[in-house]
Structures are given as C-alpha cells and as structure tokens.
Backbone as JSON Lines, residues from 0, in Angstrom:
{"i":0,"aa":"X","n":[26.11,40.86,-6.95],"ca":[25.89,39.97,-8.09],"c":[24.45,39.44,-8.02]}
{"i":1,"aa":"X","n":[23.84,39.29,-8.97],"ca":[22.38,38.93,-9.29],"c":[22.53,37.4,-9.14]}
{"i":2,"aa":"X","n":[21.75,36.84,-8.4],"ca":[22.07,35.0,-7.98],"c":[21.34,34.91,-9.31]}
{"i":3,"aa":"X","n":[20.24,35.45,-10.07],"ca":[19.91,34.65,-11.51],"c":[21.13,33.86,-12.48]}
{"i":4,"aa":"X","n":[21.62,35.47,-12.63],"ca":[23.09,35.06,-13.77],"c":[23.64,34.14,-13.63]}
{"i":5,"aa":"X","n":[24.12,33.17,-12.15],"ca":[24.86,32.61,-12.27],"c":[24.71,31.03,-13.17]}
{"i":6,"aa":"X","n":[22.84,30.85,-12.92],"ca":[22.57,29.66,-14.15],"c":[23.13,29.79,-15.16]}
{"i":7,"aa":"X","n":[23.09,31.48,-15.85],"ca":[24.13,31.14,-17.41],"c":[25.76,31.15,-17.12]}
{"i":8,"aa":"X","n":[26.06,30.69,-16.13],"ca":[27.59,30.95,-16.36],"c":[28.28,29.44,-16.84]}
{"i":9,"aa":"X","n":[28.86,29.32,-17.41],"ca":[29.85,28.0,-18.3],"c":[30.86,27.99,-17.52]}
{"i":10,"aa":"X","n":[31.37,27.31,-17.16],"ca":[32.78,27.09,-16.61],"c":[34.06,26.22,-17.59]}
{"i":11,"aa":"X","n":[34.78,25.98,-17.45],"ca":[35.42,25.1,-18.53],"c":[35.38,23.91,-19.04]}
{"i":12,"aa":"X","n":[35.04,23.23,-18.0],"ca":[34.57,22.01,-17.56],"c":[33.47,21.49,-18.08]}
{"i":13,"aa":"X","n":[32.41,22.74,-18.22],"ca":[30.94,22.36,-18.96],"c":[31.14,22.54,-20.41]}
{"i":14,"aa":"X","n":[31.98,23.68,-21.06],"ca":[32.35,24.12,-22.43],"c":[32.86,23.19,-22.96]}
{"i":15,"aa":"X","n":[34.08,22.77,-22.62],"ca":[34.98,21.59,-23.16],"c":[34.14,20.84,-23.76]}
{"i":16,"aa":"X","n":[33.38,20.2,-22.83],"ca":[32.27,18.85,-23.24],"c":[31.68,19.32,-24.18]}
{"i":17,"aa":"X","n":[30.71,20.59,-24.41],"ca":[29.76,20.78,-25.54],"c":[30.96,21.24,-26.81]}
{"i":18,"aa":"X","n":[32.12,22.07,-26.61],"ca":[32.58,22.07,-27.71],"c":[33.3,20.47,-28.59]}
{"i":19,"aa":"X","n":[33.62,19.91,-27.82],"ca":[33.96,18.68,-28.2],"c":[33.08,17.52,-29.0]}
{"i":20,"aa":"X","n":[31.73,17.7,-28.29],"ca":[30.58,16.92,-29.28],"c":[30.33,18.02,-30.61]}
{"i":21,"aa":"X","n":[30.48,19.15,-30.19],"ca":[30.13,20.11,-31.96],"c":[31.29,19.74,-32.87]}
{"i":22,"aa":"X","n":[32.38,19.39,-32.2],"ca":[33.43,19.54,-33.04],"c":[33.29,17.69,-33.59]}
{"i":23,"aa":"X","n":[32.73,16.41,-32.95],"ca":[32.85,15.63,-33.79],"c":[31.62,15.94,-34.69]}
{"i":24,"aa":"X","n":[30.78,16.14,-34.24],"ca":[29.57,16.32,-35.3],"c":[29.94,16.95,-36.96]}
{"i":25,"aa":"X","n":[30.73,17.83,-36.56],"ca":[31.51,18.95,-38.04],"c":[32.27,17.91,-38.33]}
{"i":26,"aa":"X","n":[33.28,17.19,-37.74],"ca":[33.92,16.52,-38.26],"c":[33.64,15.09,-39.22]}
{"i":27,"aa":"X","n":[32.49,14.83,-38.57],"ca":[31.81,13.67,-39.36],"c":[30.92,14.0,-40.76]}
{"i":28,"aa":"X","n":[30.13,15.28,-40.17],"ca":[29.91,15.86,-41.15],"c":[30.61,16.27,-42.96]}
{"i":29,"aa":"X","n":[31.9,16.51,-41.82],"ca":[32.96,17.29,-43.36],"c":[33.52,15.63,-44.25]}
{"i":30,"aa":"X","n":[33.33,14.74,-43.02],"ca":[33.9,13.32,-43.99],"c":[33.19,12.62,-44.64]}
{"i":31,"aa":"X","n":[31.48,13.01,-44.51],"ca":[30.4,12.71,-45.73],"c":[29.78,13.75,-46.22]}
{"i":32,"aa":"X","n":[30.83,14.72,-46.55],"ca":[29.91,16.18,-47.08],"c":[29.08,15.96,-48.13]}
{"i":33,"aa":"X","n":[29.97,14.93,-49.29],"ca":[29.68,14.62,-50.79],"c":[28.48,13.9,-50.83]}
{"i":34,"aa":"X","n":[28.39,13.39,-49.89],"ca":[26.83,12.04,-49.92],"c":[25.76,12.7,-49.24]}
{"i":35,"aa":"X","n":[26.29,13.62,-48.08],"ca":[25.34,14.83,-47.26],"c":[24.73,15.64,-48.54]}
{"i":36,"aa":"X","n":[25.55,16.47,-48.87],"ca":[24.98,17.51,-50.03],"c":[24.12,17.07,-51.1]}
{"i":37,"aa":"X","n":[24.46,15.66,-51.61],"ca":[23.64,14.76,-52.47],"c":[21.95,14.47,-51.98]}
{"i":38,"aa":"X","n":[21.97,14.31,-50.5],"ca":[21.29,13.8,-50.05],"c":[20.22,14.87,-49.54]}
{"i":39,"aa":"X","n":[20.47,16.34,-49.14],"ca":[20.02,17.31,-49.02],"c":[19.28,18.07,-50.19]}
{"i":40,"aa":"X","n":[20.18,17.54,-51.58],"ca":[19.92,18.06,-52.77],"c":[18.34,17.35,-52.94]}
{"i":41,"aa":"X","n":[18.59,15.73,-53.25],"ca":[17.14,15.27,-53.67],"c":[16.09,15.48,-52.59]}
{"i":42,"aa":"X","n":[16.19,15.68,-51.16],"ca":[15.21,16.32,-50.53],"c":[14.41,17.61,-50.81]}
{"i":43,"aa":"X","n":[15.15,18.71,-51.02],"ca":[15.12,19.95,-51.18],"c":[14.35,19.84,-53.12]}
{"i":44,"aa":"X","n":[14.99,18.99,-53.8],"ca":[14.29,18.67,-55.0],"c":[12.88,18.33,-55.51]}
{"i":45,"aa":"X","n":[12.47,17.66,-53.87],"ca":[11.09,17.12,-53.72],"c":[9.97,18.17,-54.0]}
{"i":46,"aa":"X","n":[10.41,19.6,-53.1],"ca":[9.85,20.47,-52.76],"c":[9.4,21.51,-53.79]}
{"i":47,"aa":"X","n":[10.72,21.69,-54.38],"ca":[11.09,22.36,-55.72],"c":[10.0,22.55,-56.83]}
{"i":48,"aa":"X","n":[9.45,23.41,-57.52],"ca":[8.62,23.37,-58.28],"c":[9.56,22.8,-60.07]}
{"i":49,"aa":"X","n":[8.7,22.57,-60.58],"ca":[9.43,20.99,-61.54],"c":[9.61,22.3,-62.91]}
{"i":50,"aa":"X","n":[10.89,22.83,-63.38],"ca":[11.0,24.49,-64.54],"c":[10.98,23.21,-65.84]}
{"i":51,"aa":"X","n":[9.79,24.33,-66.86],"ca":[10.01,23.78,-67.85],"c":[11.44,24.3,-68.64]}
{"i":52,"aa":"X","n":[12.04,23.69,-69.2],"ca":[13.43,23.67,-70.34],"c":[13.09,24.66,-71.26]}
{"i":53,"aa":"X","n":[13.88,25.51,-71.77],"ca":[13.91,27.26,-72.45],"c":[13.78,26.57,-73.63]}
{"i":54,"aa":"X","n":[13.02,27.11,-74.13],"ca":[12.81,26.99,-75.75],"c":[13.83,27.69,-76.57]}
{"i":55,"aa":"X","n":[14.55,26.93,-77.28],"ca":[15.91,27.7,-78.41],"c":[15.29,29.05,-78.88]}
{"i":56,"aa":"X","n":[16.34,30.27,-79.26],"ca":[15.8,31.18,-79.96],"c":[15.17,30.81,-81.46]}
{"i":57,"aa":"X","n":[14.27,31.56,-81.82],"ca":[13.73,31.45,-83.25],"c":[14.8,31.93,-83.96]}
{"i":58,"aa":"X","n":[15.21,31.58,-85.31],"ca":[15.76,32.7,-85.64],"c":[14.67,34.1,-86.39]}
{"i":59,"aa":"X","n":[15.23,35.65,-87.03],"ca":[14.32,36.33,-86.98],"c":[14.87,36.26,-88.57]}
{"i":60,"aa":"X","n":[13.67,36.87,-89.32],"ca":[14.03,36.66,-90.94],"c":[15.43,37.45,-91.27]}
{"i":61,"aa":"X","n":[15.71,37.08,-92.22],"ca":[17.09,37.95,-93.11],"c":[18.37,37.64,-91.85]}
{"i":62,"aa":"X","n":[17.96,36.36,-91.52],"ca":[19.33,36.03,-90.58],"c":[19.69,36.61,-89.35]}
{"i":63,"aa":"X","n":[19.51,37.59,-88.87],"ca":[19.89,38.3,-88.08],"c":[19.29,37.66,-86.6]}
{"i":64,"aa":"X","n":[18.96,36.84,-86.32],"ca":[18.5,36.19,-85.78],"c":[19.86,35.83,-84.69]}
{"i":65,"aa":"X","n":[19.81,35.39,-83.16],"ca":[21.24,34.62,-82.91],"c":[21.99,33.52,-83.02]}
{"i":66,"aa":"X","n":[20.89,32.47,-83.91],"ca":[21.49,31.28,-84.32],"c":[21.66,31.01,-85.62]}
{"i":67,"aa":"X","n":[21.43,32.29,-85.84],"ca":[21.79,32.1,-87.88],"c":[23.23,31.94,-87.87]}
{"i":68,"aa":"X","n":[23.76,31.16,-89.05],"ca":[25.24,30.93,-89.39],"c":[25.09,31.21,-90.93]}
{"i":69,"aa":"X","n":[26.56,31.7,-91.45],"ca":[26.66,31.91,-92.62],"c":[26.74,30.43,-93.39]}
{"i":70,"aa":"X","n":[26.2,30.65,-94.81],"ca":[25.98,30.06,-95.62],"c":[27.62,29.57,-96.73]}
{"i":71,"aa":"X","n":[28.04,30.54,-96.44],"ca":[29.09,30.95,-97.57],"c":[30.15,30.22,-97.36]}
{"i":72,"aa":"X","n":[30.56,29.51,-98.68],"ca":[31.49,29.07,-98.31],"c":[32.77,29.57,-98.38]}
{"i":73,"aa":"X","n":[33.93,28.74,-98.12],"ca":[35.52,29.6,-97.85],"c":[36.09,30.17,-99.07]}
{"i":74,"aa":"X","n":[36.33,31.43,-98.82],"ca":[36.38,31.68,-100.61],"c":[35.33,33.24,-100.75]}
{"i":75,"aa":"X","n":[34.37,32.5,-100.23],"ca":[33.45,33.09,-101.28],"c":[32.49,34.15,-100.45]}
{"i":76,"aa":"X","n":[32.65,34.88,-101.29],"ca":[31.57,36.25,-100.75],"c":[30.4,36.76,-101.33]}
C-alpha cells in the first residue's frame, strides 16, 4: 500500500460530520428557497444588460398584416 493514499482515506466518523453540515446547509437552504432565488435574481439583474421592449408588429397594407382585425360586422359580408 502507498503510505500517500492513506491522507485521502474518509472513515465514517470523518464522513458523517461533513455529510451532516451539507445536509443542514440544503436544508436551510430549501426553507428560504423563495427569498434565496429572489435574492440571486436582483443580483444577477445588476449584471444583466438592460433589453429594450419589442416594438408591436406594423400592420402591412390591404390588412394582411398580423394585427389586422375584420371590420365587418355580424351579418355582413
């Protein structure tokens, strides 16, 4: 056996402990996810380059356009 390896070896004793602090961390985590994600959002927002808002379609002449609506009323053709 290589005497290096044995620095990486875990025993149960050492695991327990580190899985136990990951597991409250997730757990605290998952019980302010809603205020976390909020809070990650306006950070990440900072960074964000600022999109200008889409300009509506034009419509195109003779209606055919995608926001043309008929004129006509019920009845009538």
């Amino acid at each position: 056996m290589i005497p290096g390896l044995l620095v990486f070896y875990g025993g149960p004793d050492q695991i327990m402990g580190v899985t136990s602090g990951i597991a409250t961390i997730v757990g605290i985590a998952l019980m302010f996810w809603n205020k976390l994600a909020v809070a990650c959002g306006k950070i990440l927002n900072r960074f964000r380059p600022a999109t200008q808002p889409e300009e509506p379609p034009v419509p195109q002449k003779g209606g055919q356009g995608p926001v043309a609506k008929s004129h006509h009323k019920r009845g009538e053709e």
